[in-house]
N, CA, C and O of each residue as an XYZ file, in Angstrom:
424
protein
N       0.848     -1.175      0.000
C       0.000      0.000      0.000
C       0.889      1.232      0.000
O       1.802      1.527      0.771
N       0.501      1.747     -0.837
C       1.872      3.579     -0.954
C       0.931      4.065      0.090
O      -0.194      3.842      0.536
N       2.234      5.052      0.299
C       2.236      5.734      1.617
C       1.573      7.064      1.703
O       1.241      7.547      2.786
N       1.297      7.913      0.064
C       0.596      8.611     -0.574
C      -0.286      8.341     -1.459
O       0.103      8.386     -2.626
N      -1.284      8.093     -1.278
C      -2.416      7.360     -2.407
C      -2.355      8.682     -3.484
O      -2.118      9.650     -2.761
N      -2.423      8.974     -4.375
C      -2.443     10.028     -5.205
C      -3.237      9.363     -6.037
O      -3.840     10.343     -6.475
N      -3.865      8.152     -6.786
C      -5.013      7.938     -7.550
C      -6.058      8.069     -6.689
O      -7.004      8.575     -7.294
N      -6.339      7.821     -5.441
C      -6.818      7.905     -4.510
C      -7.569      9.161     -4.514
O      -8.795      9.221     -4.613
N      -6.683     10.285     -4.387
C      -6.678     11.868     -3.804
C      -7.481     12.462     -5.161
O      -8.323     13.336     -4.956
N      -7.290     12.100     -6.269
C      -7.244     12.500     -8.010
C      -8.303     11.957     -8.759
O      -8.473     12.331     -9.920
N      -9.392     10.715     -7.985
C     -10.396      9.772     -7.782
C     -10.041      9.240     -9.240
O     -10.899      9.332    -10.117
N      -8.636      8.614     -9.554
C      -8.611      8.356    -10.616
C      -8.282      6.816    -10.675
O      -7.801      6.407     -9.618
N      -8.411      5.981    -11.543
C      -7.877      4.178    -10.975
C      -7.207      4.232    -12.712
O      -7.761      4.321    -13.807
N      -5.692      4.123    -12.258
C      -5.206      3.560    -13.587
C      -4.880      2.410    -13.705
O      -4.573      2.019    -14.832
N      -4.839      1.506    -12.592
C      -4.676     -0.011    -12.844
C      -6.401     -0.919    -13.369
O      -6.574     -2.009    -13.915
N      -7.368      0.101    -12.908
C      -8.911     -0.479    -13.513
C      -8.738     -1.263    -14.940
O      -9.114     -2.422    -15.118
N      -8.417     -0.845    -15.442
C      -7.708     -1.782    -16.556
C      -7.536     -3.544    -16.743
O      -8.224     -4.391    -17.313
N      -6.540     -3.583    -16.129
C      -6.287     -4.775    -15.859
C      -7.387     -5.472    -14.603
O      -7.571     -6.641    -14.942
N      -7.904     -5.271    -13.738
C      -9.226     -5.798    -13.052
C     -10.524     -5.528    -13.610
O     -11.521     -5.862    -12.970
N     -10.629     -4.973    -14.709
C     -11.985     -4.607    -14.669
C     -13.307     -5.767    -14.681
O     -14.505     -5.566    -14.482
N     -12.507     -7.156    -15.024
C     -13.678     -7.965    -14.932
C     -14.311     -8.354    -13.875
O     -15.448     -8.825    -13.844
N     -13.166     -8.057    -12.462
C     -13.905     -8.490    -11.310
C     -14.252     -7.346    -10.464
O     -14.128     -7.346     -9.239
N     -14.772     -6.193    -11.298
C     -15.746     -5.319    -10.739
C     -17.143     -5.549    -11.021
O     -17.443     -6.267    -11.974
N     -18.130     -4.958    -10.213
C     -19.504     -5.699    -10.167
C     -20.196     -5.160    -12.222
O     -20.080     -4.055    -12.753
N     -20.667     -6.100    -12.664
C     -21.039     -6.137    -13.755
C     -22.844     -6.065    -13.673
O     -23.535     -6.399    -12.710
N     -23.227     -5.622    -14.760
C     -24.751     -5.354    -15.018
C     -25.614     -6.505    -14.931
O     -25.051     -7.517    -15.347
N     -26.789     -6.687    -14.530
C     -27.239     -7.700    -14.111
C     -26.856     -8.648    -13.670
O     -27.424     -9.710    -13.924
N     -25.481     -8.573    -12.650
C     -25.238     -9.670    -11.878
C     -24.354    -10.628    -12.711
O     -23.530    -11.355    -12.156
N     -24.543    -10.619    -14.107
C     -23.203    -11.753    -14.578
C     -22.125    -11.532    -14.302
O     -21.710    -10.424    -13.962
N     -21.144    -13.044    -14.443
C     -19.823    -12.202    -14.438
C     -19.472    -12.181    -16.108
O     -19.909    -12.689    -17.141
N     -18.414    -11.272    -15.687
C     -17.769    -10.654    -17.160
C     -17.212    -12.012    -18.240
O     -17.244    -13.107    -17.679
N     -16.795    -12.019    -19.480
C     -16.609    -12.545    -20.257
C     -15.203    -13.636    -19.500
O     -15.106    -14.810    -19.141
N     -14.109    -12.165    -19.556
C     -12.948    -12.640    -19.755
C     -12.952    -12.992    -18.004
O     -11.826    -13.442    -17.788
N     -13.784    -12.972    -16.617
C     -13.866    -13.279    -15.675
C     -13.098    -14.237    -15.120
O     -12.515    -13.856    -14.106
N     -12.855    -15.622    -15.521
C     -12.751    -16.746    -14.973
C     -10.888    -16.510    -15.501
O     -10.019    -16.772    -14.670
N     -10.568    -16.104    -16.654
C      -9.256    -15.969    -17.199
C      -8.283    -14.941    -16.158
O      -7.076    -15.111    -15.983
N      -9.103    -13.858    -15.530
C      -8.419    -13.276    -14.827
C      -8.576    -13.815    -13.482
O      -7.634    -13.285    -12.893
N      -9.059    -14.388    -12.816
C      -9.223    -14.757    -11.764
C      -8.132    -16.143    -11.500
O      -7.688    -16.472    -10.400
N      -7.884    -16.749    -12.666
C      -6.352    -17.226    -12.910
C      -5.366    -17.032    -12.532
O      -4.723    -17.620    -11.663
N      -5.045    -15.876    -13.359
C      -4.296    -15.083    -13.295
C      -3.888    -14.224    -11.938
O      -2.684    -14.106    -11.711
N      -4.754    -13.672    -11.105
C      -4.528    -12.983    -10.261
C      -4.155    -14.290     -8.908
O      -3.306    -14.128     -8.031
N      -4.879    -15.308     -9.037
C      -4.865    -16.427     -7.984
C      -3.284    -17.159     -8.145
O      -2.803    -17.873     -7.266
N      -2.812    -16.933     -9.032
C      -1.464    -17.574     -9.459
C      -0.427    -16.500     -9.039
O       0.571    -16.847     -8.407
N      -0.614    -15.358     -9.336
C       0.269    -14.394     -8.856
C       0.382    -13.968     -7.222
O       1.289    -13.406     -6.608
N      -0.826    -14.435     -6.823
C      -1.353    -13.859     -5.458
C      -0.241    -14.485     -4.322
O      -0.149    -15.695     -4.112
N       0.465    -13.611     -3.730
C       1.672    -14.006     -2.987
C       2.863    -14.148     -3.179
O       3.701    -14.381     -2.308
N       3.108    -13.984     -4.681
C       4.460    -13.928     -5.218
C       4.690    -12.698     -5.736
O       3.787    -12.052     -6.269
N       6.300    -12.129     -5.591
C       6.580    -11.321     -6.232
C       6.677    -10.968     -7.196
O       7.009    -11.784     -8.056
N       6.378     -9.203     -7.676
C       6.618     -8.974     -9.082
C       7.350     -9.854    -10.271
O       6.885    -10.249    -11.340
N       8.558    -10.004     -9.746
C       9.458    -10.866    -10.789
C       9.404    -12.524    -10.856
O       9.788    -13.339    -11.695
N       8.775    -12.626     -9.633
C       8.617    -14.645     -9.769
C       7.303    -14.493    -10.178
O       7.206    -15.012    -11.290
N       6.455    -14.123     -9.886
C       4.794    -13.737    -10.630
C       5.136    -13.581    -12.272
O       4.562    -14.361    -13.032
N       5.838    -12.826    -12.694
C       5.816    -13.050    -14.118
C       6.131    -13.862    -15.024
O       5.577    -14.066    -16.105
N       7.534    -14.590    -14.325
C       8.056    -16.002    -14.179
C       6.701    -17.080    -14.625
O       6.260    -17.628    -15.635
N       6.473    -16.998    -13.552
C       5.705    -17.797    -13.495
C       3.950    -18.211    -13.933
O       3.341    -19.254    -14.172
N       3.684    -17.075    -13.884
C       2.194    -16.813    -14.464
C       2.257    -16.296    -15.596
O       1.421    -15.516    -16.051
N       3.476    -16.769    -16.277
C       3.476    -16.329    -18.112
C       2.132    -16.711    -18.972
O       1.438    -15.996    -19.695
N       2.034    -17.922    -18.673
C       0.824    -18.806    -19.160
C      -0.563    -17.722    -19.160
O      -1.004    -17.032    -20.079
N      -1.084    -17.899    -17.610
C      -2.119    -17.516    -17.202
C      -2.200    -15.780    -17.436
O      -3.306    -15.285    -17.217
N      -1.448    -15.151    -17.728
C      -1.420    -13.498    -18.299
C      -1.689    -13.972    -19.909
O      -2.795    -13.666    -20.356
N      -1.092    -14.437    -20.487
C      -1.318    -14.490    -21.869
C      -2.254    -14.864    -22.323
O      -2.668    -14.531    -23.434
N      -3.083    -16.064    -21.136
C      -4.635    -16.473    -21.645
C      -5.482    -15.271    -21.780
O      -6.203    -14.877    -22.697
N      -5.105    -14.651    -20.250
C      -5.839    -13.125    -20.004
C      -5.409    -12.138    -21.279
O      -6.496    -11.938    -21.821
N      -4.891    -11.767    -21.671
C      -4.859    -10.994    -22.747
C      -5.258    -11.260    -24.188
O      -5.857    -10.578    -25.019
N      -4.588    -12.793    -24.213
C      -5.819    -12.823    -25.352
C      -7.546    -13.147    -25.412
O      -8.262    -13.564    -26.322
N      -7.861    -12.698    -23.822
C      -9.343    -13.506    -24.219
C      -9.953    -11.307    -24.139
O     -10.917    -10.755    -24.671
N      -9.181    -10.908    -23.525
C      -9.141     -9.357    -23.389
C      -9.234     -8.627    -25.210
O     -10.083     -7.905    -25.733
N      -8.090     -9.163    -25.688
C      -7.598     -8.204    -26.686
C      -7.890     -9.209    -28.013
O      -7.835     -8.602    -29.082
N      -8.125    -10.328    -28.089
C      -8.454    -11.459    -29.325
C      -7.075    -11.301    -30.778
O      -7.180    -11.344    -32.004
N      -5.915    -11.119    -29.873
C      -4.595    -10.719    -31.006
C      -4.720    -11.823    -32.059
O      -4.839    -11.782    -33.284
N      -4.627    -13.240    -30.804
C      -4.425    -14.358    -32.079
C      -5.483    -14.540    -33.001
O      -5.246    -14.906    -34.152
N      -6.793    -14.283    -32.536
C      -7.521    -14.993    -33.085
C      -7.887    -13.724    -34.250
O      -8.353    -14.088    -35.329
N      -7.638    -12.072    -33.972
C      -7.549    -11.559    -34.934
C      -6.320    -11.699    -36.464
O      -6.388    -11.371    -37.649
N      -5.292    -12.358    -35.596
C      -4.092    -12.849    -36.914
C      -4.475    -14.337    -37.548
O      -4.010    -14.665    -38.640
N      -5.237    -15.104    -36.892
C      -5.623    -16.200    -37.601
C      -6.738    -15.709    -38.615
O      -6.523    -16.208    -39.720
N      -7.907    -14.859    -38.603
C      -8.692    -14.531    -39.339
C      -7.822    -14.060    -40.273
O      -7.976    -14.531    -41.399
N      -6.975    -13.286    -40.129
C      -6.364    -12.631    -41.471
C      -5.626    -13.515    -42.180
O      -5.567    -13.557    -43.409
N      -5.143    -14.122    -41.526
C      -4.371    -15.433    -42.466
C      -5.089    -15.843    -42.947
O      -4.673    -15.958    -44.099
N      -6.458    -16.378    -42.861
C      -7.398    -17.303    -43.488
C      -8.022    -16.294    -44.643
O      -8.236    -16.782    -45.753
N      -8.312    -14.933    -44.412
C      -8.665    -14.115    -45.288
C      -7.661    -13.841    -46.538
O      -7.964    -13.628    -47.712
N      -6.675    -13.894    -46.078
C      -5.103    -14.055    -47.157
C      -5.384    -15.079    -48.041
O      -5.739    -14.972    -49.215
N      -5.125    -16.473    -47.138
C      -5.807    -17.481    -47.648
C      -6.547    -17.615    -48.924
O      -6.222    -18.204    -49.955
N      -7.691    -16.891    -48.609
C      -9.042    -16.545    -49.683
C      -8.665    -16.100    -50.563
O      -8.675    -16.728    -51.622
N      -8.220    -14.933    -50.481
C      -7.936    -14.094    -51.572
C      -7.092    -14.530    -52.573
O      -7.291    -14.310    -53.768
N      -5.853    -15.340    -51.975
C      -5.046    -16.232    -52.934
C      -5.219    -16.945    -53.561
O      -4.453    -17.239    -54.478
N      -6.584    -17.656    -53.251
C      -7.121    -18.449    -53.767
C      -7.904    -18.651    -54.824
O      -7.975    -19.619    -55.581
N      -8.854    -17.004    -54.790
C      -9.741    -16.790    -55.870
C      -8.707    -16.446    -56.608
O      -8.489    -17.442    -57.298
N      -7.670    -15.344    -56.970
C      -6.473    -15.217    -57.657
C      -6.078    -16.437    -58.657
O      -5.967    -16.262    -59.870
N      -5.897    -17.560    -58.086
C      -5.574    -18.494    -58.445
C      -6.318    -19.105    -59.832
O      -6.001    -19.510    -60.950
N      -7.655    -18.875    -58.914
C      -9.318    -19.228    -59.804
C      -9.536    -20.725    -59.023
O     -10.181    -21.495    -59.734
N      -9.259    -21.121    -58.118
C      -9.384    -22.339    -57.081
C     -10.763    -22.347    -56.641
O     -11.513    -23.285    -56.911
N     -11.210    -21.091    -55.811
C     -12.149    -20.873    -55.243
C     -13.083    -19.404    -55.733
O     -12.780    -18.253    -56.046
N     -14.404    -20.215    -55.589
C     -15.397    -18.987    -56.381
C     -16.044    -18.559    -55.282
O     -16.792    -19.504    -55.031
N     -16.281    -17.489    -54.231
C     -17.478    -16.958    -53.401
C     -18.187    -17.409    -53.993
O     -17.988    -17.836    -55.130
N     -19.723    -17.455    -53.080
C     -21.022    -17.162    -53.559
C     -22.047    -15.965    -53.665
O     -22.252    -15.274    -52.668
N     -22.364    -15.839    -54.250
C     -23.007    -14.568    -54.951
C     -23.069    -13.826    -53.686
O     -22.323    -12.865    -53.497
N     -24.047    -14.282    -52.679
C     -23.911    -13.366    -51.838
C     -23.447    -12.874    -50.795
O     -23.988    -12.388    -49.802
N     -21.880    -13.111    -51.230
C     -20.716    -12.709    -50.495
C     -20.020    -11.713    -51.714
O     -18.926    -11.251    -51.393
N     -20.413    -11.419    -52.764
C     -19.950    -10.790    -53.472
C     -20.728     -9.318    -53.880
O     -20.381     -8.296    -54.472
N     -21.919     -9.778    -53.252
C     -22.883     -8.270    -53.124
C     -23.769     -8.325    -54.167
O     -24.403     -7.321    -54.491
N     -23.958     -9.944    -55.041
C     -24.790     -9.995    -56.254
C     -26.275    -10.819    -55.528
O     -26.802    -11.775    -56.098
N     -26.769    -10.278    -54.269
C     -27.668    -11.030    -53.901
C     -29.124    -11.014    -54.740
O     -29.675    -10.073    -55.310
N     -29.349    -11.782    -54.662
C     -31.465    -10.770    -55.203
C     -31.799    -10.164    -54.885
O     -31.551    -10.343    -53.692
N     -32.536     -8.976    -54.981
C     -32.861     -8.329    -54.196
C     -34.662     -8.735    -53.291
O     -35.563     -9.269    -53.937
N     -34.817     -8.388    -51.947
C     -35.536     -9.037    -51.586
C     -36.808     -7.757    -51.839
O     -36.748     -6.594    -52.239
N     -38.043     -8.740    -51.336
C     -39.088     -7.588    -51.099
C     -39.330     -7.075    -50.586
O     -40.258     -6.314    -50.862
């Protein structure tokens, strides 16, 4: 605990960030990425800065990607690469209405 709270004094929280899932959520659920940080914080809980990172490499990285979706945004693009190389090729044809040639409805 610092000895001068100054987020405190400034009513400002810059670590909210990184906890925000286990603040109280709207109708009582818990948050998405909930159970990933609660990992995370339970693994670190009692160890120091530098053996905590050590060691809870795993359980931070689950937390960030269920936070930030990095991989699963670089796997979509690969697969979208994928595509595109493909029609290039003439391998693969979309279907119409992925190409914006739908019918039009009534």
């Amino acid at each position: 605990m610092p000895f001068w709270g100054l987020q405190k004094q400034l009513g400002i929280d810059v670590d909210s960030f990184l906890l925000r899932q286990s603040m109280p959520q709207p109708h009582g659920q818990a948050a998405v990425c909930h159970a990933f940080e609660r990992e995370w914080v339970e693994c670190g809980h009692g160890l120091g800065q530098t053996r905590a990172r050590r060691e809870c490499q795993l359980e931070y990285e689950d937390f960030m990607e269920c936070m930030k979706r990095t991989k699963l945004a670089q796997r979509l693009r690969t697969i979208l690469e994928q595509r595109d190389r493909m029609i290039k090729q003439g391998k693969y044809t979309p279907p119409e209405h992925h190409m914006g040639k739908e019918e039009p409805r009534p």
